[in-house]
Backbone as CSV, one residue per row, in Angstrom:
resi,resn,N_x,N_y,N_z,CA_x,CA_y,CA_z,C_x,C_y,C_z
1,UNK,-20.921,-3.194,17.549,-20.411,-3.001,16.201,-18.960,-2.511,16.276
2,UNK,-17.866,-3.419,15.996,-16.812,-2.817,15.554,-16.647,-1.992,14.737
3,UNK,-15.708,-0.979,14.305,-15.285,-0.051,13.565,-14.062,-0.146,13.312
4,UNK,-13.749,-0.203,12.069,-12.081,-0.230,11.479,-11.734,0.834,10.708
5,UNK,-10.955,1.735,10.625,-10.621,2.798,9.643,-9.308,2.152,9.413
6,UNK,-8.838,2.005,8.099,-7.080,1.800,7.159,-7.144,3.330,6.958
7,UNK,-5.297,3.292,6.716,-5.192,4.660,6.589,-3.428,3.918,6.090
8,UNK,-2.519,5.293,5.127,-1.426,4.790,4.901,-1.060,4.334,3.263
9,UNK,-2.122,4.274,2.744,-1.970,3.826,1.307,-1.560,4.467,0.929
10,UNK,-0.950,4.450,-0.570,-0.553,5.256,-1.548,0.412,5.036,-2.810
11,UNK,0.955,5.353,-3.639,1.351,5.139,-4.582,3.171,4.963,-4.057
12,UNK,3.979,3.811,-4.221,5.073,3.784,-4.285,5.409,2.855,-5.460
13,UNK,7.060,3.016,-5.417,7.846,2.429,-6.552,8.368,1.067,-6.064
14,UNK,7.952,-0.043,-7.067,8.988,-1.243,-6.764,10.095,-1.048,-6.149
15,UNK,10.128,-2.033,-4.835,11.218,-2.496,-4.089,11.205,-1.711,-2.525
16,UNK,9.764,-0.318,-3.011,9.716,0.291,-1.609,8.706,-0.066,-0.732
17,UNK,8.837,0.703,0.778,8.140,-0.051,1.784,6.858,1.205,1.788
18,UNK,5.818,0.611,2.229,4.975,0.890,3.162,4.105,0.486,4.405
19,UNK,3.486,1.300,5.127,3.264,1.183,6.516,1.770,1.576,6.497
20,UNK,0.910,0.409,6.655,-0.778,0.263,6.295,-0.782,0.374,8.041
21,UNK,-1.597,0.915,8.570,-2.523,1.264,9.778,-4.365,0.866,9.546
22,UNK,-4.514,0.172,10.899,-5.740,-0.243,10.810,-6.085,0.227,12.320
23,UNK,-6.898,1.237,12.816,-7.318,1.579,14.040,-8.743,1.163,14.522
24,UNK,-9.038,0.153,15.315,-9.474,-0.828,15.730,-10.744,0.444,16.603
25,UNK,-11.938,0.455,17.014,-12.642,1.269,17.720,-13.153,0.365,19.377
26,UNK,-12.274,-1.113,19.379,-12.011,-1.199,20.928,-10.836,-2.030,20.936
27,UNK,-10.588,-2.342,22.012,-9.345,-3.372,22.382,-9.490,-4.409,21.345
28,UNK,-8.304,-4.855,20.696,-7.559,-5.699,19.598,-7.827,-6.998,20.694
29,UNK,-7.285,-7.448,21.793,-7.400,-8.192,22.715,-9.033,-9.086,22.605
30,UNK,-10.125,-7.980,22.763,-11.996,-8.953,22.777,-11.669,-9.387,21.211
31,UNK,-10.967,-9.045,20.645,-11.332,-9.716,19.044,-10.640,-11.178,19.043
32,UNK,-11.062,-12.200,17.891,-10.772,-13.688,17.612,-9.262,-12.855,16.993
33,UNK,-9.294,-12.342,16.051,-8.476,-12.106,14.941,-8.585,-10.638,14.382
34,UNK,-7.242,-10.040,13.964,-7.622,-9.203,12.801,-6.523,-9.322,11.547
35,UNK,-7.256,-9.321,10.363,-6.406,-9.544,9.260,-6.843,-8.434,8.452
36,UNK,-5.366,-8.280,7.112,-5.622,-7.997,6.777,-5.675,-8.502,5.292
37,UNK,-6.889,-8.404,4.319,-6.922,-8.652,2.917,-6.853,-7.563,1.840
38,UNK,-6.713,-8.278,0.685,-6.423,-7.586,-0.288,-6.966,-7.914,-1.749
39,UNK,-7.551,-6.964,-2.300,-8.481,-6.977,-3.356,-7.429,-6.309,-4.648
40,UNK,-7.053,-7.064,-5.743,-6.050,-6.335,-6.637,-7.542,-6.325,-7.894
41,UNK,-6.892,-5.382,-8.951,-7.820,-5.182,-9.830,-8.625,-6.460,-10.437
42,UNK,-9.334,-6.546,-10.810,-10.091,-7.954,-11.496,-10.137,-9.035,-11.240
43,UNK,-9.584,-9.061,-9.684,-9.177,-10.683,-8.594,-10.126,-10.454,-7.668
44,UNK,-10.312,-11.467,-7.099,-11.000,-11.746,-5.938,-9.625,-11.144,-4.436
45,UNK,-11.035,-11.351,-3.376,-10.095,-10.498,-2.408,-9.156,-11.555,-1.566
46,UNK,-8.471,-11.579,-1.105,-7.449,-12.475,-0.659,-7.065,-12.233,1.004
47,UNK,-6.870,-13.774,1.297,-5.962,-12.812,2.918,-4.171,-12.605,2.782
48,UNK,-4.090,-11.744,2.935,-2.409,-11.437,3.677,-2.015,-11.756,5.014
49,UNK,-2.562,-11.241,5.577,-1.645,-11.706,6.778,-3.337,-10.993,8.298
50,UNK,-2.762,-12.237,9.303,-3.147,-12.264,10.486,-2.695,-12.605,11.609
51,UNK,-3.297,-11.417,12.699,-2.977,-11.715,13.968,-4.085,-12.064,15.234
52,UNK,-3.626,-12.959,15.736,-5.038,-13.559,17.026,-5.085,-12.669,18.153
53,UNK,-5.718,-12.454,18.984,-5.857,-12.020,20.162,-4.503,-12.544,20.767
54,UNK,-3.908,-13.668,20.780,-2.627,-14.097,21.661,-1.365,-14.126,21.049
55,UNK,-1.777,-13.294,19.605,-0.178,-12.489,18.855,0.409,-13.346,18.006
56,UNK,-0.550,-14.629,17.759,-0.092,-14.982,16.719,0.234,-14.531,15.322
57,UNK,0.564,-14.980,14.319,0.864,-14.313,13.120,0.579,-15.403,11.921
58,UNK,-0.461,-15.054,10.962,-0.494,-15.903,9.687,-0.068,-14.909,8.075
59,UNK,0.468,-15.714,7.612,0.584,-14.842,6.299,0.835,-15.545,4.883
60,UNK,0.234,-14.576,3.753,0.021,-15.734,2.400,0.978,-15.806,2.148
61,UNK,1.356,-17.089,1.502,2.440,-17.289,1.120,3.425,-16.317,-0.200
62,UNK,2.539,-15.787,-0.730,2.974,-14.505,-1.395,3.800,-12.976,-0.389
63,UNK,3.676,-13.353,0.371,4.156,-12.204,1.205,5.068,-12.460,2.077
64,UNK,4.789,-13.917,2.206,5.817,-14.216,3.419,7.541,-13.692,3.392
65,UNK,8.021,-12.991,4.413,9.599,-12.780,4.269,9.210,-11.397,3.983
66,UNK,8.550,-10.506,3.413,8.410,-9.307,2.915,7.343,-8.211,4.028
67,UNK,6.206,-8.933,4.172,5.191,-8.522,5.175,5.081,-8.803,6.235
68,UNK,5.111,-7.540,7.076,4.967,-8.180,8.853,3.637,-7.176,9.404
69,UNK,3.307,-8.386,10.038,1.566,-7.531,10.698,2.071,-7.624,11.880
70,UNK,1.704,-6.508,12.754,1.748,-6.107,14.389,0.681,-5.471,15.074
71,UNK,0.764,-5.085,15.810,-0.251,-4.273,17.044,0.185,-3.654,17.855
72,UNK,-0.031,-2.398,18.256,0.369,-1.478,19.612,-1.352,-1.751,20.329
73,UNK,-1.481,-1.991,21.142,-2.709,-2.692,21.934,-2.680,-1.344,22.740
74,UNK,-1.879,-0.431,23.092,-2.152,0.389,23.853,-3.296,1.753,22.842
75,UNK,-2.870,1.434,21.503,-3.271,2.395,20.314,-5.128,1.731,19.823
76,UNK,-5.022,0.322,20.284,-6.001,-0.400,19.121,-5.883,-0.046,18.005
77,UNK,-4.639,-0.518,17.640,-3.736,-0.020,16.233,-3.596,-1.502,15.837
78,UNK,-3.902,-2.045,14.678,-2.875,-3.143,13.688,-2.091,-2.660,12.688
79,UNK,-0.951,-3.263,12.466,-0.089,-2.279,11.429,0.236,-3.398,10.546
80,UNK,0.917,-2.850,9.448,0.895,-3.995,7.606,2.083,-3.469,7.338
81,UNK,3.254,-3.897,7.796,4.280,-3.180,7.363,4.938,-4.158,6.308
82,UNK,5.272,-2.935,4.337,5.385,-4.178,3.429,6.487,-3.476,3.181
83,UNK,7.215,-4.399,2.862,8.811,-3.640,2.136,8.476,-4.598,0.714
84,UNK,9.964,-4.415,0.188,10.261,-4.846,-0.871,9.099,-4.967,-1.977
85,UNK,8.230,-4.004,-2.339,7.097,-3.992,-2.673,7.208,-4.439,-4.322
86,UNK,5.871,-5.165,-4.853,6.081,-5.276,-6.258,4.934,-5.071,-6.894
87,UNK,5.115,-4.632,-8.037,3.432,-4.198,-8.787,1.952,-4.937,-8.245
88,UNK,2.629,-6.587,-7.952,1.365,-7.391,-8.242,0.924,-7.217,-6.953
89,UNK,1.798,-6.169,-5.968,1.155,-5.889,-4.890,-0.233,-4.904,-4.683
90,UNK,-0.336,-4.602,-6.251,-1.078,-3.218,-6.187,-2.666,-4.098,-5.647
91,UNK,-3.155,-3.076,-5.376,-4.401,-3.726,-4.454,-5.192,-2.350,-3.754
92,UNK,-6.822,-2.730,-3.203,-7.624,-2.057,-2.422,-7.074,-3.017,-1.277
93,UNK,-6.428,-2.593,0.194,-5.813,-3.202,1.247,-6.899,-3.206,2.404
94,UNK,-7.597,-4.161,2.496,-8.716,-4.135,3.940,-8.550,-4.722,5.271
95,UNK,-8.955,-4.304,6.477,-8.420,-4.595,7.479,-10.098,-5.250,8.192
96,UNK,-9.973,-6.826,8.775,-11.329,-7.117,8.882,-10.946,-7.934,10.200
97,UNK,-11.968,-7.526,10.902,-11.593,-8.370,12.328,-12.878,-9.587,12.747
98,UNK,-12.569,-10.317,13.460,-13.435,-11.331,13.665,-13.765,-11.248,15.202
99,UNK,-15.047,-11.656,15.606,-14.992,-12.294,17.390,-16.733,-13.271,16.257
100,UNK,-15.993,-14.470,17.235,-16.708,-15.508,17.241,-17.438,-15.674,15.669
101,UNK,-18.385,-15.544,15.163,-19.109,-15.690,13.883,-19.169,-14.346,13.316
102,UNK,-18.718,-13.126,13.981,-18.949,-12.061,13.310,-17.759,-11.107,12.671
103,UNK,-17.768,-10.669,11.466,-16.683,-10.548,11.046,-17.270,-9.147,10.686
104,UNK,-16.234,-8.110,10.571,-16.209,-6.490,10.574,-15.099,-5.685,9.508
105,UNK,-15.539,-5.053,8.650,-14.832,-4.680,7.443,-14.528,-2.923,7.799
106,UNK,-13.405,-2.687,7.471,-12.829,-1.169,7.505,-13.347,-0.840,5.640
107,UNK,-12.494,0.546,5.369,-13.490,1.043,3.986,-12.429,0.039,3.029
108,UNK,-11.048,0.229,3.622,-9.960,-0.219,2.641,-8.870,1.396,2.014
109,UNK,-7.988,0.864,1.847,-6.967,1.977,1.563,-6.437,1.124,0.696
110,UNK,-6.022,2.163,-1.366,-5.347,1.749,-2.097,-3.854,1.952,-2.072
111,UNK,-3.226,0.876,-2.331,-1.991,0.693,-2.317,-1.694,0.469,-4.046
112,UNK,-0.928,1.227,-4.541,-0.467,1.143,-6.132,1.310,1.140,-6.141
113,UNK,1.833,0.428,-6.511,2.863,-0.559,-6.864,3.376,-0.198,-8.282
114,UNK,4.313,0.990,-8.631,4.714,1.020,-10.350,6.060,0.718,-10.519
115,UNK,6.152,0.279,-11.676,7.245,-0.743,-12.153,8.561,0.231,-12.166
């Protein structure tokens, strides 16, 4: 059983950054993937952005240029680093990792976005 804790949320103002942490409970490396999604009020949950075991990088096209996902592998750390932030960013932010068919959910950390 994997284990994911997010941590890092919180309330900022349009145009500022924050720095989402996802601490992984083994090596980032045995996993397919870890991404992270995002649940905004009365929407369905969405992906943002992902990284593979071999450091690739995917991201929605809503974010692209603004959001960068990374890893310190020495930490079993993934990180969500968002700048230029905008309301419609506001969201419950979840960090979910995959190996093979099985996929693993952290609690989620809110991120709120005011105009």
């Amino acid at each position: 059983q994997v284990q994911l804790v997010e941590s890092g949320g919180g309330l900022v103002q349009a145009g500022q950054s924050l720095r989402l942490s996802c601490a992984v409970s083994e090596s980032t490396f045995s996993l397919n993937t870890i991404g992270w999604y995002r649940q905004g009020p009365g929407k369905q949950r969405e992906l943002v952005a992902t990284i593979s075991s071999g450091g690739s990088t995917n991201y929605a096209d809503s974010v692209k240029g603004r959001f960068t996902v990374s890893r310190d592998s020495a930490k079993n750390t993934v990180y969500l680093q968002m700048s230029s932030l905008k309301p419609e960013d506001t969201a419950v932010y979840y960090c979910k990792a995959r190996r093979g068919s099985f996929g693993y959910w952290g609690q989620g950390t809110q991120v709120t976005v005011s105009s």
